[in-house]
N, C-alpha and C positions, 0 to 999 in steps of 0.2 A: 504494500500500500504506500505510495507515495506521498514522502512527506510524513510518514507517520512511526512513530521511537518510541518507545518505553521506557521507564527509568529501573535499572537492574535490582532496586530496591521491592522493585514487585515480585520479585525470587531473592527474597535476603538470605534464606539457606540455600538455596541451588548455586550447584560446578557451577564455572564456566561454562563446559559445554552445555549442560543443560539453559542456561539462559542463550543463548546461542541456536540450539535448536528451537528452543520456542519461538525466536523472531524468526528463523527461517519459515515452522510453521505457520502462523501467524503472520509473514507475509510485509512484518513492518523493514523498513528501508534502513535503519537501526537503531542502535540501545544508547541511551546515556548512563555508561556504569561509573557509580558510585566508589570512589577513590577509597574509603573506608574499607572496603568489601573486601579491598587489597590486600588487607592488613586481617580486620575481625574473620574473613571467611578465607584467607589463605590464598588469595587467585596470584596469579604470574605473570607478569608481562611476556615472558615469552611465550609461556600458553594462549596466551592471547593472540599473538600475532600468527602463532601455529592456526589457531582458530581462524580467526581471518583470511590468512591463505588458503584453505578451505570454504570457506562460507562467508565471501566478504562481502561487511557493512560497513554504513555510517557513522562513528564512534563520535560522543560527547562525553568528555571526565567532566565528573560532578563534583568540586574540591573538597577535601574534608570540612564540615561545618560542627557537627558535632560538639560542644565544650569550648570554641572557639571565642575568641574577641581580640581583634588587635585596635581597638580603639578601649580595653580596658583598663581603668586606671592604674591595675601592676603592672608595672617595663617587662617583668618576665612571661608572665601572661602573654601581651603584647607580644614577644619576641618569640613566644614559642607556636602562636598561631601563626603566624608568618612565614615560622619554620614549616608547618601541617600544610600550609596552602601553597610553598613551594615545591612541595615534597609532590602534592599532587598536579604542577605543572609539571613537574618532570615525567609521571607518570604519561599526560595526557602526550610531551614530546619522545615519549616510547612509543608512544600507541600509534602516533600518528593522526590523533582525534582531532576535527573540525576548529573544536576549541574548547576552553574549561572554564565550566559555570563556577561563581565564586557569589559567597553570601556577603553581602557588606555585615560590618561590626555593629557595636550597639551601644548603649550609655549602660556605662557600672550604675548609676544613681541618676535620679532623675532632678533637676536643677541647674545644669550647668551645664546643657545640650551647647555652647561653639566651644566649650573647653573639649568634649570629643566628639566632634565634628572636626577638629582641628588634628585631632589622634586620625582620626578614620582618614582623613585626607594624605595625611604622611605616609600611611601606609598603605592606600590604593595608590598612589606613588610607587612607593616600591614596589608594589606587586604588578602592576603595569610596567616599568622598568624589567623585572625580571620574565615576565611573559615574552616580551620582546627579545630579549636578548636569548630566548629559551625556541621561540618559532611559534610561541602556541597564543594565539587570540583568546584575550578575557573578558567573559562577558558573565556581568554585575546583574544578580538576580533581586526584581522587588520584591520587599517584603508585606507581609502582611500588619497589620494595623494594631501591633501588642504595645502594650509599655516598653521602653526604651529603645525600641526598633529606631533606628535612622533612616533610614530608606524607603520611606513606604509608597511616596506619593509621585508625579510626576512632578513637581517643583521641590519634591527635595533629592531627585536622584539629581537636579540642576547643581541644588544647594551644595551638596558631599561632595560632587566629583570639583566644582568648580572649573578653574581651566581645563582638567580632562574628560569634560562632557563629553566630547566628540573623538575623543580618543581609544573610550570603551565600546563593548556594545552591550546592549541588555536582555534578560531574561524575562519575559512577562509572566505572570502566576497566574492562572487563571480563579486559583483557589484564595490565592491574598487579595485581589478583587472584593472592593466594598460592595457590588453590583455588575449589574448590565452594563450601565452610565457608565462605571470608571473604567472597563476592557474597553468599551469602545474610543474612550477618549487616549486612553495608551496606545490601541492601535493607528490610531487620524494621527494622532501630536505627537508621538515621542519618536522622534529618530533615531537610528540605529540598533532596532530590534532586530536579532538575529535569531531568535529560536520562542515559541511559547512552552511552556508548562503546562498541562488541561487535566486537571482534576477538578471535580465540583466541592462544593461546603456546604455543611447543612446548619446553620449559624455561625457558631463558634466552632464548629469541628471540620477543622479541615480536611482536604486530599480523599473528600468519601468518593465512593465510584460515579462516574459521568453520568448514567441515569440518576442517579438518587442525590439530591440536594438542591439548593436555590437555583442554579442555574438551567435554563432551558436549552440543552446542547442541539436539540432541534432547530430550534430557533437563531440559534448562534451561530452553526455549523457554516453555511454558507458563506457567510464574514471571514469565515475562519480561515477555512482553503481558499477565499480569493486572495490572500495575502500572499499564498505561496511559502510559506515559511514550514520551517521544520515543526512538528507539537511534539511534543515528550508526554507519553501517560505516564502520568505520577501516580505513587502512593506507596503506604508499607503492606507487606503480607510477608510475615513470618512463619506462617504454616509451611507443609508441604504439600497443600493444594493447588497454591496460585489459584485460587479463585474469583480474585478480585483484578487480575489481567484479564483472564479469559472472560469474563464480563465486560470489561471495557473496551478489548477488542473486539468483540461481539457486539458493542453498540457503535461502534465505528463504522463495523461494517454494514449495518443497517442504514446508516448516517451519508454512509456514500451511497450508497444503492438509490435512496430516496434521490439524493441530487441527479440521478442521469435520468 
């Protein structure tokens, strides 16, 4: 299906190959695996590439976020997320991948948002710096609308990057979305969107499956592919069912079926 990724966190227990097989089954054009998985589930880069020669896809590294903050007010903290998020560009410049989604930081405390806004800026710096000098395109995913988030809005992904507005590119969530209004105003106005995210929420719970939650993916769908852009189906399933891909890709494909 063109145009259409998974995020490998929907097999947080499954190999490699087995996440692998499933996008061949399934048909998606490829995976955005999750740089953790690396490490918590053991996977290989060179397996990987073994994989790929075999059965090649689209690959997106998803950077470690987990525990992270490099806008927090400990230097070591700071310093060792930094460490985490270059760890998985190198990954992504093994793999070969398109590029690696990275989470902006967030405020230790809440009252002195330009004091790390000012942290968060120095260190998308650097990591933009080392992205480049690494091969690998970083693109800054928004966040959803919690306490201390930085990043949530289209004038404040202006605000944090400042002069490197135009130097990243961005990940749209379809799940951190306040609504309808604010996806669609992401997609008209924000420039340099290079991938979406498309999981639905059912208020405050995010990444539930595409049928089930506020959003009308019926309704949306069309919007969606005229953009031409890559979507990642998001979400966690730690079973070993995967029941909650196979659902999702099974609404996909009804989703395209309708458009012809």
């Amino acid at each position: 299906m063109k145009n259409i990724y998974f995020s490998s966190t929907l097999m947080w227990n499954a190999s490699l190959p087995e996440i692998f097989r499933a996008a061949r089954e399934f048909g998606a054009e490829g995976i955005e695996l999750w740089a953790q998985q690396f490490e918590s589930r053991g996977y290989g880069a060179d397996e990987c590439l073994e994989l790929l020669g075999r059965c090649p896809l689209r690959l997106f590294v998803h950077s470690k976020s987990w525990d992270l903050n490099f806008a927090s007010l400990n230097p070591r903290i700071r310093a060792a997320s930094l460490g985490e998020i270059k760890w998985s560009i190198d990954l992504a410049a093994r793999l070969r991948a398109a590029e690696v989604t990275v989470h902006p930081p967030r405020e230790s405390f809440r009252g002195d948002r330009p004091y790390f806004q000012q942290l968060a800026y120095e260190g998308l710096r650097e990591i933009l710096r080392y992205g480049r000098d690494s091969g690998v395109a970083v693109s800054l995913e928004i966040m959803e609308k919690i306490p201390k988030e930085l990043m949530t809005t289209r004038a404040s992904v202006q605000e944090l990057t400042r002069g490197l507005f135009r130097e990243f590119s961005y990940t749209v969530d379809t799940a951190h979305c306040s609504g309808e209004a604010e996806l669609l105003d992401f997609l008209r106005n924000l420039p340099g969107i290079s991938k979406l995210h498309i999981s639905n929420r059912r208020g405050e719970k995010y990444h539930t499956a595409l049928p089930d939650g506020d959003f009308s993916f019926q309704k949306l769908w069309p919007l969606l592919e005229s953009r031409n852009l890559p979507m990642v189906v998001e979400g966690f399933d730690s079973t070993n069912q995967y029941g909650m891909l196979q659902e999702n890709m099974n609404c996909i494909q009804k989703l395209k079926e309708c458009m012809k």
